[in-house]
KOLLUM-737103 format. One record per atom (N, C-alpha, C, O): residue number from 0; x, y, z; residue in one letter. Coordinates in steps of 0.1 Angstrom, whole numbers, plus 2048, in hexadecimal, padded with zeros to 3 digits. Atoms other than C-alpha are relative to their C-alpha. Layout:
! KOLLUM-737103
 lose   u   v   w gumi
  NUM   X   Y   Z    a
...
! end
This chain:
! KOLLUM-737103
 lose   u   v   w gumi
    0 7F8 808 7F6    x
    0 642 990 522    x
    0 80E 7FE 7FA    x
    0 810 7F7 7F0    x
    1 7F1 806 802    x
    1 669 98F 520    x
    1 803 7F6 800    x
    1 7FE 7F0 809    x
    2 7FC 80E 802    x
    2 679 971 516    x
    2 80E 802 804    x
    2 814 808 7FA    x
    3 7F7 7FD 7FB    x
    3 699 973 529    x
    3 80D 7F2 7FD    x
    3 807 7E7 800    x
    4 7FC 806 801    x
    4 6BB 95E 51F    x
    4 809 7FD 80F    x
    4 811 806 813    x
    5 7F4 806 7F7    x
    5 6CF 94B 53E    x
    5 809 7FA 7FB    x
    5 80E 7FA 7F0    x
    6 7F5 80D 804    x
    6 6E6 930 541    x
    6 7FC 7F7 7FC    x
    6 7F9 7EF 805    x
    7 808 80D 800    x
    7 6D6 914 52D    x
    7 7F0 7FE 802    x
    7 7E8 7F4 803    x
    8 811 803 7FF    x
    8 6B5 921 530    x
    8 7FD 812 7F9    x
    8 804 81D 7F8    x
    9 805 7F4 805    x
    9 69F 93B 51F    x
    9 7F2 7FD 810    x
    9 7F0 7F2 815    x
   10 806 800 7F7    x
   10 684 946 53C    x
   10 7FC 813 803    x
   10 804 81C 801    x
   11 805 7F5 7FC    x
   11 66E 963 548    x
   11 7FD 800 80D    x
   11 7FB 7F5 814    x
   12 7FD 7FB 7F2    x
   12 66E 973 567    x
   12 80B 800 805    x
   12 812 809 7FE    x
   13 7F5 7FC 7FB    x
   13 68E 971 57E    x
   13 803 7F2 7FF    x
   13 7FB 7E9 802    x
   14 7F9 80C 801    x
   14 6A7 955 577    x
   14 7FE 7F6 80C    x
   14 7FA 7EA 80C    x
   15 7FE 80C 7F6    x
   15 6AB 947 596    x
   15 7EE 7FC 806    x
   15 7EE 7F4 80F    x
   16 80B 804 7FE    x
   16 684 943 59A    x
   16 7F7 806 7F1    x
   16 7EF 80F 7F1    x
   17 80A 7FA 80C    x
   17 674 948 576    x
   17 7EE 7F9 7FF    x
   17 7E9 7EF 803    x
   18 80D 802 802    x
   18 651 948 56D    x
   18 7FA 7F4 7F8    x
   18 7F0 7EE 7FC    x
   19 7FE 807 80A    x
   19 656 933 54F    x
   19 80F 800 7FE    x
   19 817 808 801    x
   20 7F3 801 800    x
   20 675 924 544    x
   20 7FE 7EF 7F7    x
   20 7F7 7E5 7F9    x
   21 7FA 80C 80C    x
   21 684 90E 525    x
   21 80D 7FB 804    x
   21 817 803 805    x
   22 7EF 7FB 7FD    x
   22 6A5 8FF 52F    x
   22 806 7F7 7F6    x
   22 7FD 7F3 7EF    x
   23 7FD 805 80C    x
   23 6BA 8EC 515    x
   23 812 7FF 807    x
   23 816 806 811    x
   24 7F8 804 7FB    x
   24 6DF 8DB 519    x
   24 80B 7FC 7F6    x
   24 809 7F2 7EE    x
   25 7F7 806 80A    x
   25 6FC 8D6 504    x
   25 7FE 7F2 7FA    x
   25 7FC 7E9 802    x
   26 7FF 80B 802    x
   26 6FC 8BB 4EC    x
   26 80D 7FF 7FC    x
   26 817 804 800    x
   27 7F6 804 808    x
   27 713 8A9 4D0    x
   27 803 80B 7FB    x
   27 7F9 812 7F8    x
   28 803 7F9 80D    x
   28 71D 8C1 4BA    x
   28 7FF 808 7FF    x
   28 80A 80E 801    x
   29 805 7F6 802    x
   29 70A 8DE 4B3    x
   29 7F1 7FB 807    x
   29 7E6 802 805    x
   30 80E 802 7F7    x
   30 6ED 8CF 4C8    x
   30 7FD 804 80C    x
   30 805 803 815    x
   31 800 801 7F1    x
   31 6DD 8D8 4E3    x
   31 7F3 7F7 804    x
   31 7EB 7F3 7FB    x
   32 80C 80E 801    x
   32 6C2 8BE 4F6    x
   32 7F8 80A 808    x
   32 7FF 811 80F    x
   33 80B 7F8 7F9    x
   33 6A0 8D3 505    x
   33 7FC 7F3 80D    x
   33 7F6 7E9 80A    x
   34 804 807 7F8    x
   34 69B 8C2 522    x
   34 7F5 802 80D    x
   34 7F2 7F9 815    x
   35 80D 7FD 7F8    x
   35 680 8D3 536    x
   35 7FC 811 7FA    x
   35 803 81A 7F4    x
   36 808 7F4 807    x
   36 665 8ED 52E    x
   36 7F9 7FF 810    x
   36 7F9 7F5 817    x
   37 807 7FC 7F0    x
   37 651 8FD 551    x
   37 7FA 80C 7FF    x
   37 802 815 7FE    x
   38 80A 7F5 800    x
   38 637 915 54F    x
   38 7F5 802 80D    x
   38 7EB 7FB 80F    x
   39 80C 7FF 7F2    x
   39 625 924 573    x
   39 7F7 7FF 7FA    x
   39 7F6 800 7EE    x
   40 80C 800 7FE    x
   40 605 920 57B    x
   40 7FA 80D 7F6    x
   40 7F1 80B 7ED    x
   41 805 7F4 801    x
   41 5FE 943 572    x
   41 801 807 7F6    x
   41 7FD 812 7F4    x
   42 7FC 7FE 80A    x
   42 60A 944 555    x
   42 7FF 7F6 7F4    x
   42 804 7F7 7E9    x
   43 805 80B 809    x
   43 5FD 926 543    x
   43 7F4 802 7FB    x
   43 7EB 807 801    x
   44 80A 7FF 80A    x
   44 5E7 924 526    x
   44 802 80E 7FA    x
   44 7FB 810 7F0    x
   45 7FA 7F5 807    x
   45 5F6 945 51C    x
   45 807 7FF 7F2    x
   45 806 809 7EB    x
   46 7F8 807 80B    x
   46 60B 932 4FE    x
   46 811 804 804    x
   46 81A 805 7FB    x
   47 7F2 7FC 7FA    x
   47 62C 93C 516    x
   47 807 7F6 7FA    x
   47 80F 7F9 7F1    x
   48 7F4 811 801    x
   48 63D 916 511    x
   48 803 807 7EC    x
   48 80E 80A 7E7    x
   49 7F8 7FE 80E    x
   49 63A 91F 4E8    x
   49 80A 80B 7FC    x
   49 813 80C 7F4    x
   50 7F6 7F4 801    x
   50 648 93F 4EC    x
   50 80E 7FF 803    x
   50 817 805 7FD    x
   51 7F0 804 801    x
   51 667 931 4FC    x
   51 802 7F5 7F8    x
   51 80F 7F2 7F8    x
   52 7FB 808 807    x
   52 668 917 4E8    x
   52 806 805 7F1    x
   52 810 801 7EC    x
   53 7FC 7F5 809    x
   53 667 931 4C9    x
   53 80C 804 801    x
   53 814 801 7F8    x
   54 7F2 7F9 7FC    x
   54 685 944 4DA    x
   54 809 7FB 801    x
   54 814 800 800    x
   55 7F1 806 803    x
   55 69A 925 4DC    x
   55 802 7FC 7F8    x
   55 80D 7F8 7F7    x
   56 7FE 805 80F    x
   56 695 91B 4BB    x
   56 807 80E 7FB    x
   56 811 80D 7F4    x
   57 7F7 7F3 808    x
   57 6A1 941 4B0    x
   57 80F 7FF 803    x
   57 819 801 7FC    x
   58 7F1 800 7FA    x
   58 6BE 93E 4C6    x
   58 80B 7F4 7F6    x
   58 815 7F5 7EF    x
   59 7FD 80C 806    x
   59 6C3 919 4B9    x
   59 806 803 7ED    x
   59 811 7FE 7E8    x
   60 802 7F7 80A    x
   60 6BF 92D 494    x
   60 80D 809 7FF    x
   60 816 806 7F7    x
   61 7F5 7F7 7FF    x
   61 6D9 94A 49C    x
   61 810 7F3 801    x
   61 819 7F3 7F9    x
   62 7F4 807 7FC    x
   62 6F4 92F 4AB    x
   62 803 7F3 7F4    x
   62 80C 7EA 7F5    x
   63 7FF 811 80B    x
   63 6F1 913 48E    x
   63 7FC 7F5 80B    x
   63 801 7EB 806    x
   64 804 80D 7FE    x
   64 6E3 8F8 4A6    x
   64 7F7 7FA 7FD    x
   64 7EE 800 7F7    x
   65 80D 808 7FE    x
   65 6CB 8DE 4A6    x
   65 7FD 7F8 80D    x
   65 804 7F0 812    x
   66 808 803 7F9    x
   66 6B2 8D6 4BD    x
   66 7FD 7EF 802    x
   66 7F9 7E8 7F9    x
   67 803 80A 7FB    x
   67 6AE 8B5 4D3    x
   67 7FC 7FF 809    x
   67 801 7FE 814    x
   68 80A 7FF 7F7    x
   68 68B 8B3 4E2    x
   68 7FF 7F4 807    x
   68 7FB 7EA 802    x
   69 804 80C 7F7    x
   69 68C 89A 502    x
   69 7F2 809 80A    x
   69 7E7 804 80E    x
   70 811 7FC 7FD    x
   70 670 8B2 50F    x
   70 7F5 7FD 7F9    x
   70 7F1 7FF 7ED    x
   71 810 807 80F    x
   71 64E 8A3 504    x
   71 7F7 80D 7FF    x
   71 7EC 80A 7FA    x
   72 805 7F3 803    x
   72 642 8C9 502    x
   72 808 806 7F4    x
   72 801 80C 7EC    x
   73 7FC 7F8 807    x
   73 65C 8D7 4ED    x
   73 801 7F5 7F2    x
   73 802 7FA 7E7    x
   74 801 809 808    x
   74 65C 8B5 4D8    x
   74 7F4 800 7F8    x
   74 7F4 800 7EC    x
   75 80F 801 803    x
   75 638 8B5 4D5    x
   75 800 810 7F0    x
   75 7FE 810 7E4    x
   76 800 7F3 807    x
   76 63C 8DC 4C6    x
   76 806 805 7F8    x
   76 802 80E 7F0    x
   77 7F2 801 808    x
   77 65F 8D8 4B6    x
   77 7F4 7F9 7F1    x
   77 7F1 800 7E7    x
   78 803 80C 806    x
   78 64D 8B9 4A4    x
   78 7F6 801 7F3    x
   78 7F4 7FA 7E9    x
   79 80E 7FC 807    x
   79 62E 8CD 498    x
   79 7FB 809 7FD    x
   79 7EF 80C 7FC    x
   80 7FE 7F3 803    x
   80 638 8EC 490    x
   80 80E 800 7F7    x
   80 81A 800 7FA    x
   81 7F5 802 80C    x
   81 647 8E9 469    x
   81 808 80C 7FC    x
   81 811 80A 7F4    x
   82 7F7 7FB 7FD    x
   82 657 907 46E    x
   82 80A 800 80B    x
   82 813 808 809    x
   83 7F4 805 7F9    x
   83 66E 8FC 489    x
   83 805 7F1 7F7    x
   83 811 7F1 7FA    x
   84 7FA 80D 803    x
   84 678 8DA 477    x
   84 813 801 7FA    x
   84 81C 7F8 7F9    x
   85 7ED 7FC 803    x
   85 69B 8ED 46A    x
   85 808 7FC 808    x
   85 814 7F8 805    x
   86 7FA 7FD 7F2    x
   86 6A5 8EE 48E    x
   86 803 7F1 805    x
   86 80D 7ED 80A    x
   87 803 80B 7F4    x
   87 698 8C9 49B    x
   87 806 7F4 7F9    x
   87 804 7F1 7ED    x
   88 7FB 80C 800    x
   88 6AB 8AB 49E    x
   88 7FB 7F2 7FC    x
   88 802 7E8 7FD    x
! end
């Protein structure tokens, strides 16, 4: 499954209707804040949400930011996954 980059969102399938989709928002700084995670029906229980969560932590990684989870999904995963803790706020 492709992990495709938009505007403020990583997401699979076609932007303007994706299957799954991470979106994330300028913060202070070098921050950006995650603010919603969305995974179809059809596609859940697959481990899609970690997978984009994965991809924006690399991005996050590549750009020097850090991560500010107001999503209680990517917080939850950010939170408890001690290899992301470099990244998270």
């Amino acid at each position: 499954m492709e992990i495709k980059q938009g505007n403020h969102t990583f997401f699979i399938g076609e932007e303007d209707n994706p299957l799954a989709e991470i979106s994330f928002i300028p913060g202070e700084g070098n921050e950006i804040i995650v603010d919603h995670t969305v995974v179809s029906e059809e596609l859940q229980g697959q481990g899609v949400a970690g997978q984009l969560v994965e991809r924006l932590v690399q991005y996050a990684r590549e750009e020097g930011l850090k991560i500010k989870p107001l999503c209680s999904y990517a917080q939850k995963k950010l939170e408890n996954t001690p290899e992301y803790q470099d990244v998270l706020i």
